[in-house]
N, C-alpha and C positions, 0 to 999 in steps of 0.2 A: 415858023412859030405858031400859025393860025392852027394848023395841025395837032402839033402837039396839045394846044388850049380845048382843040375838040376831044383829042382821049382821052384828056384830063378829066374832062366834064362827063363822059361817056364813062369813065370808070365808074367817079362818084356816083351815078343814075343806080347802075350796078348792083356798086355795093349797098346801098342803101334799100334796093329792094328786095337785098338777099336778107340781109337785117332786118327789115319788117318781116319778110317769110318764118324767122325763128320763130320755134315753139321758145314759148315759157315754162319754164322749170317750177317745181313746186321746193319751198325755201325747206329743208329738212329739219333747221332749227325752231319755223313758227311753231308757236302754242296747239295745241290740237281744237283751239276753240277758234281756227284761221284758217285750218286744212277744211280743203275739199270736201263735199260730201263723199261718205263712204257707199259703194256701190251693196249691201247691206247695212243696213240698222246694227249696230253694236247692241251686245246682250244687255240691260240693266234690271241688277235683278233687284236694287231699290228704287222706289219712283221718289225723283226728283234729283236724288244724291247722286253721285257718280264719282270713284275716284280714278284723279286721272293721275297723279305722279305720288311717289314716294322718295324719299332723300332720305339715307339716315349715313350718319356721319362720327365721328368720335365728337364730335364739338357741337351737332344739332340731329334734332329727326325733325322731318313736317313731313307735310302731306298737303296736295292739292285736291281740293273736294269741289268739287259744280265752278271751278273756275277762282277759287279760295283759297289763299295759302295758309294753314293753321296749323298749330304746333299743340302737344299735349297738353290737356286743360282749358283750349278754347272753343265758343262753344257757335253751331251750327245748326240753324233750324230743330233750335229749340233742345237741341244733344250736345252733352259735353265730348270732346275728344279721348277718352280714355286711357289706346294702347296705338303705337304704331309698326307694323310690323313690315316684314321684307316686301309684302306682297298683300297685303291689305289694313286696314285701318278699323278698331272698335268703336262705334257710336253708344254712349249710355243716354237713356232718356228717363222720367221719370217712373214709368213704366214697361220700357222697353227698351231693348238691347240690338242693335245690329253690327253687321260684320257686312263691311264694304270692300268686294277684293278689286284688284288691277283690272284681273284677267277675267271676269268671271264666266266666260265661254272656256276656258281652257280648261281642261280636266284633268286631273292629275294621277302619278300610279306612282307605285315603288318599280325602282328598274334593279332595286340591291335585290332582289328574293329570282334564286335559281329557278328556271323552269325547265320542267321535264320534255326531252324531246320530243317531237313528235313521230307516233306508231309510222312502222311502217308499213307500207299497204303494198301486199305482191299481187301481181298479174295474175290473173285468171288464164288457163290455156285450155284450147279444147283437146282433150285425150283421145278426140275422132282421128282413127287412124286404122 
């Protein structure tokens, strides 16, 4: 029985400090105001604002602005929420108007418009003969 009482305890030792060895996982669901720094700085092309989510719904739209969840009409460093759209948000101010996107590193194109193929290029041969 003493035997046995030792592999017991010899397992436990083990397992335990194969369980400490785990890497920790990063949670996919935390808020992005909990993740990790990013190995680049994200683009912001307004200072201070920043939008991070948009929700629109048959039943609500918001939007999460610097950490803020606001819905049409509420108002944000001194701007009313205007318009909310798939992929950015309108700020009206007394003076001035901005447009706060998700992505606003990602750049956008038409992919519906045909493009013509490209030339093709023949080989040069030399006529030395």
């Amino acid at each position: 029985m003493p035997g046995l009482l030792k592999r017991a305890m010899l397992f436990c030792v083990l397992f335990a400090s194969c369980a400490a060895q785990a890497q920790q996982l990063r949670d996919p669901t935390r808020p992005p105001s909990f993740a990790a720094p990013a190995t680049r700085a994200p683009a912001v092309t307004e200072p201070g604002l920043v939008l991070q989510t948009v929700l629109i719904s048959p039943e609500r739209r918001n939007a999460t602005i610097s950490g803020r969840l606001l819905h049409v009409g509420d108002r944000i460093a001194g701007m009313r929420l205007t318009e909310i759209r798939e992929s950015a948000v309108v700020l009206q101010g007394e003076d001035e108007r901005r447009t706060l996107e998700l992505f606003p590193a990602v750049g956008k194109r038409r992919t519906d418009v045909a493009r013509e193929p490209a030339p093709v290029r023949k080989k040069a041969h030399d006529d030395a003969g």
